[in-house]
N, C-alpha and C positions, 0 to 999 in steps of 0.2 A: 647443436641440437637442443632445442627446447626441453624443460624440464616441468613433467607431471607433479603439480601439488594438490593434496586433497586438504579436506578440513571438512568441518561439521559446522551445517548449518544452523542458522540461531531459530530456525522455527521447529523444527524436527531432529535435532542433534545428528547424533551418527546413526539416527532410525531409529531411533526406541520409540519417538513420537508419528512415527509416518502413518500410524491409521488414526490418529485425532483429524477431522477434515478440518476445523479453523487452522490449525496450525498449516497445512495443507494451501491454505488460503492465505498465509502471510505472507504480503511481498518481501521478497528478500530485501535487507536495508538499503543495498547497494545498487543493486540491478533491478529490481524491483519483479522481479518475473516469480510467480507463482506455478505451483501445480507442477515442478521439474527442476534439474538436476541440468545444470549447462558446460560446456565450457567457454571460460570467463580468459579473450584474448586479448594482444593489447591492439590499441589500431592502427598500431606500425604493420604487424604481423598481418592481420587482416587483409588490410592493401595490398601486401605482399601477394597473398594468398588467393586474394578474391573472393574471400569471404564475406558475407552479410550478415545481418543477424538473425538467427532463426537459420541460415546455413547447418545442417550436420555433415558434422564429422568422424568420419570411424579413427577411434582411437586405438592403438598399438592392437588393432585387427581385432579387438575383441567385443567392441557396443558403438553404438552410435550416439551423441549428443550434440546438440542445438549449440551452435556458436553467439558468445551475448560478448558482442564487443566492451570491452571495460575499459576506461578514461582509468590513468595510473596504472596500470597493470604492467607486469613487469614484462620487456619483451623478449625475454627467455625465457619467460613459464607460460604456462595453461593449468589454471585450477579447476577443480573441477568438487561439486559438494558431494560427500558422504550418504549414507541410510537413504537412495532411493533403490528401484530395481525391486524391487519385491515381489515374489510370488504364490507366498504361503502369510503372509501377515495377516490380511484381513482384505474387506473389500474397498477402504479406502485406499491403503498401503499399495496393492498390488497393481503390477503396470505402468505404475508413475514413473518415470524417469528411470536411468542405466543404473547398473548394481558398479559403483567405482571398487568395493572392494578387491576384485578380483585383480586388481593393479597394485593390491598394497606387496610392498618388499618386505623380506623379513630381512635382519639382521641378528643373529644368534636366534634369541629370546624376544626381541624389539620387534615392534611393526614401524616401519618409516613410515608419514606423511608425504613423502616423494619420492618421484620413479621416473625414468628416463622416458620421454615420447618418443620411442622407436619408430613413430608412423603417426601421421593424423591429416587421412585423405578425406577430401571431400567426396560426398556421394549423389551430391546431385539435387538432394532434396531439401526444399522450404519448407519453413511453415511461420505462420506470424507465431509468437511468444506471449503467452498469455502474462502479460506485463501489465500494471497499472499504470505507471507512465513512462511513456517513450524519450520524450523530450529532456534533454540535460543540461539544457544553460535557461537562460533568463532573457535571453533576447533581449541584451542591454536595459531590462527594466529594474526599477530596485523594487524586486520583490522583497528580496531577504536583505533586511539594510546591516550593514556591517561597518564597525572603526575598527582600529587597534586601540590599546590602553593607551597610547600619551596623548591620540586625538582626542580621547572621551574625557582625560583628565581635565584637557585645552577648552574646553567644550562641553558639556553632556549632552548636546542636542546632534553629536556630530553624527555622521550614519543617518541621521532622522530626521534632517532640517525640513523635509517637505509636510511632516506635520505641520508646524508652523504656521508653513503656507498656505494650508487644507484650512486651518481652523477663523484664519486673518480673513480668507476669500470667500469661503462656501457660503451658499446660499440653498433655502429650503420653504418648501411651498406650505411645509407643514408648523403647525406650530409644537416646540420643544415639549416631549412624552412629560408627564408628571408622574415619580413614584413615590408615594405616600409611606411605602411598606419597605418592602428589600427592595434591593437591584442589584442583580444577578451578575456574576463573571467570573471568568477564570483567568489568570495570567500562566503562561508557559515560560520554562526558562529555556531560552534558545541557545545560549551557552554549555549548557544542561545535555541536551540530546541528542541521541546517538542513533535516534534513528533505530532502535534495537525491536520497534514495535509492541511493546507490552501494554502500552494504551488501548493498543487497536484492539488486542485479543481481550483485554479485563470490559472494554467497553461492548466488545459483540457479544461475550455471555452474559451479562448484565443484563442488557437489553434483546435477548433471543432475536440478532440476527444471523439469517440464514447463510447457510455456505452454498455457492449459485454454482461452484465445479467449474473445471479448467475453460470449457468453451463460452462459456456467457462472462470470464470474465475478461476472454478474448475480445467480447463483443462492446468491451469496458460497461459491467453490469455486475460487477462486483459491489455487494451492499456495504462495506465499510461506513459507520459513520463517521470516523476518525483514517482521515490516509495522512501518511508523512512525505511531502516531496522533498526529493531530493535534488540540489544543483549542483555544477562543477562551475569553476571560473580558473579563469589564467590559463596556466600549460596543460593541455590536454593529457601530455605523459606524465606531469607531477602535478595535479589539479588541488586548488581548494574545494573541498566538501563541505554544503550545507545542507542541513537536514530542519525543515519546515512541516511542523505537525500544523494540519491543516483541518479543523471541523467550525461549525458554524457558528458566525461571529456574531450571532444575536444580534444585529442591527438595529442602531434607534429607528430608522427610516429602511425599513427591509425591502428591498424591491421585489420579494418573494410577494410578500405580505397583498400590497393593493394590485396584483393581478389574477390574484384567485375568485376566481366568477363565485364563488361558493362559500367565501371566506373560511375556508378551511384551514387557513394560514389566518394566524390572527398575532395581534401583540398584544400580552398579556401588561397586568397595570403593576409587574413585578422586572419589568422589562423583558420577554422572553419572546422571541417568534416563537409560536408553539403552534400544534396539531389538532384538528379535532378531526380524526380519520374517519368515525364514519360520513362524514359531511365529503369527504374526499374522493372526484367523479372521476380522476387519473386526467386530467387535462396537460398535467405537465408543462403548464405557461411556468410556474415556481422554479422549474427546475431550469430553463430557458432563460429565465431573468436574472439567476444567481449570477453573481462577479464572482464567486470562490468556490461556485462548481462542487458542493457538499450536500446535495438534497439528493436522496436515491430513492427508485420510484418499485416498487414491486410486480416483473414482468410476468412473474407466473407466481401459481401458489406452490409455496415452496416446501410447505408443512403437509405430508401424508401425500407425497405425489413421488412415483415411482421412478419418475427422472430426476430426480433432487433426493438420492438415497444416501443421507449423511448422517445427521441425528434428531432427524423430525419426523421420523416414520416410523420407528420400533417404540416399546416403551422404556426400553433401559436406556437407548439414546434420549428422550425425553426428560430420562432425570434429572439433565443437565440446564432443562428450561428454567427462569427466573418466574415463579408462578406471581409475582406482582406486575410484571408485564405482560400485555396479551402478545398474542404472535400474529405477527402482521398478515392481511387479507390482500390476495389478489387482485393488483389495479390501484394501490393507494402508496401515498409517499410519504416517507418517512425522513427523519434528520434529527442531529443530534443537539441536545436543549440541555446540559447542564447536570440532569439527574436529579433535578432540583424536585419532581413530582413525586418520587418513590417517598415511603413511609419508611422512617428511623435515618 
């Protein structure tokens, strides 16, 4: 018999944060699925089961939750996260996902994080998972280049010989940008991250991006300007994890850049793809030319509109706006540039 583990998630803990709606909005690091509370099986069991993902299941007779197959998961357990199920929190909180408390065991004085699955029938019903990425391998491409330490000692270029290649061969119609002033960049340590998300939430208050709610980001219309992907490689049941924070590479030669009929997309002479949104007609070629898939375009207005009730409609939610940033206008595209434009 399979064994019930719970645990508290990294966006909303064990619910004290479940009406913050960014946090709400963080994909889990692992599974990536936002806006709910799943159980996380292995895909031995699944097969077994006939399970999909997005599959509910009633757990030991008492709620129902989405089945999210997970790469490594142990296959005598089912985890399942903490702080959703809420009915009195607030108007974010409430509704979200199953209340897992009601399965915690006490021992004496103790509450365990696990409890026997006495039952966990399927019911019948799908639904897609409001997940920002579905996909978990790399389809044999070196996305994420990886050595061990004694090939990198052997070597430093090992993991990354195809630059090399890139730099010996390429060819460009344009002539080499000149910066006279700065040139911009960031480096990320990929050794470093954990994939915990703290980037994504410090950059969407920063910059007042809106939270779009569980079904738009179903519709992959989640504004993130910073998403982290996540890969697996090798054994499925003991898999390597990589975790790839992914926002805009400021390109010398942006392909973004020379397809905007409006030059709304421009390169600044400090290196930066940068925005001039009122210029911006929503054409959405920019977002279609990208190779790393990071420009997000504004499907509705999301600010003082009654279906997008998070924190841009009240004023004490507004608090929270960055008054040196405007808040983006319906129909225009936005992406992440550095932060290099803010004052101080």
């Amino acid at each position: 018999m399979p064994e019930l583990h719970f645990y508290e998630s990294i966006a909303i803990g064990a619910g004290w944060q479940a009406n913050n709606p960014w946090l709400q909005e963080l994909p889990d690091a692992v599974s990536k699925v936002t806006w709910d509370n799943f159980a996380a099986v292995s895909p031995q069991l699944a097969k077994e089961k006939g399970w999909v993902n997005g599959a509910y299941i009633t757990i030991n007779k008492k709620f129902d939750v989405p089945v999210v197959i997970q790469p490594g998961q142990n296959y005598d357990t089912i985890s399942i996260a903490l702080g959703y199920g809420h009915t009195n929190m607030g108007k974010v909180a409430n509704g979200v996902g199953a209340n897992a408390y009601q399965l915690l065991p006490l021992s004496g004085v103790r509450v365990l994080n696990f409890a026997p699955a006495q039952s966990y029938v399927a019911t019948g019903k799908v639904e897609r998972l409001a997940q920002t990425q579905e996909h978990n391998s790399m389809e044999g491409r070196p996305i994420v280049r990886e050595a061990n330490l004694s090939e990198h000692l052997k070597n430093p270029e090992a993991g990354n010989e195809i630059h090399r290649e890139f730099e010996e061969k390429h060819l460009s119609l344009y002539d080499p940008p000149k910066y006279d002033g700065y040139h911009w960049g960031m480096s990320i340590d990929l050794n470093s991250c954990i994939g915990c998300g703290a980037c994504v939430i410090g950059c969407q208050s920063e910059n007042n991006i809106p939270v779009v709610g569980k079904k738009e980001v179903t519709k992959r219309r989640a504004m993130h300007w910073i998403r982290i992907d996540r890969y697996y490689s090798e054994n499925p049941a003991n898999p390597k994890v990589f975790f790839q924070p992914m926002t805009c590479q400021q390109c010398d030669h942006a392909p973004c850049e020379n397809v905007c009929p409006v030059s709304a997309t421009n390169h600044s002479n400090e290196g930066l793809s940068q925005m001039a949104y009122n210029r911006c007609v929503g054409t959405k070629y920019c977002i279609n030319n990208c190779p790393y898939k990071v420009r997000r375009f504004n499907w509705f207005r999301y600010a003082g509109n009654e279906k997008f009730d998070y924190n841009m409609n009240e004023d004490l939610g507004r608090l929270v706006l960055n008054p040196d940033v405007t808040v983006a206008k319906w129909g225009s595209r936005k992406m992440y540039f550095l932060c290099s434009a803010y004052p101080g």
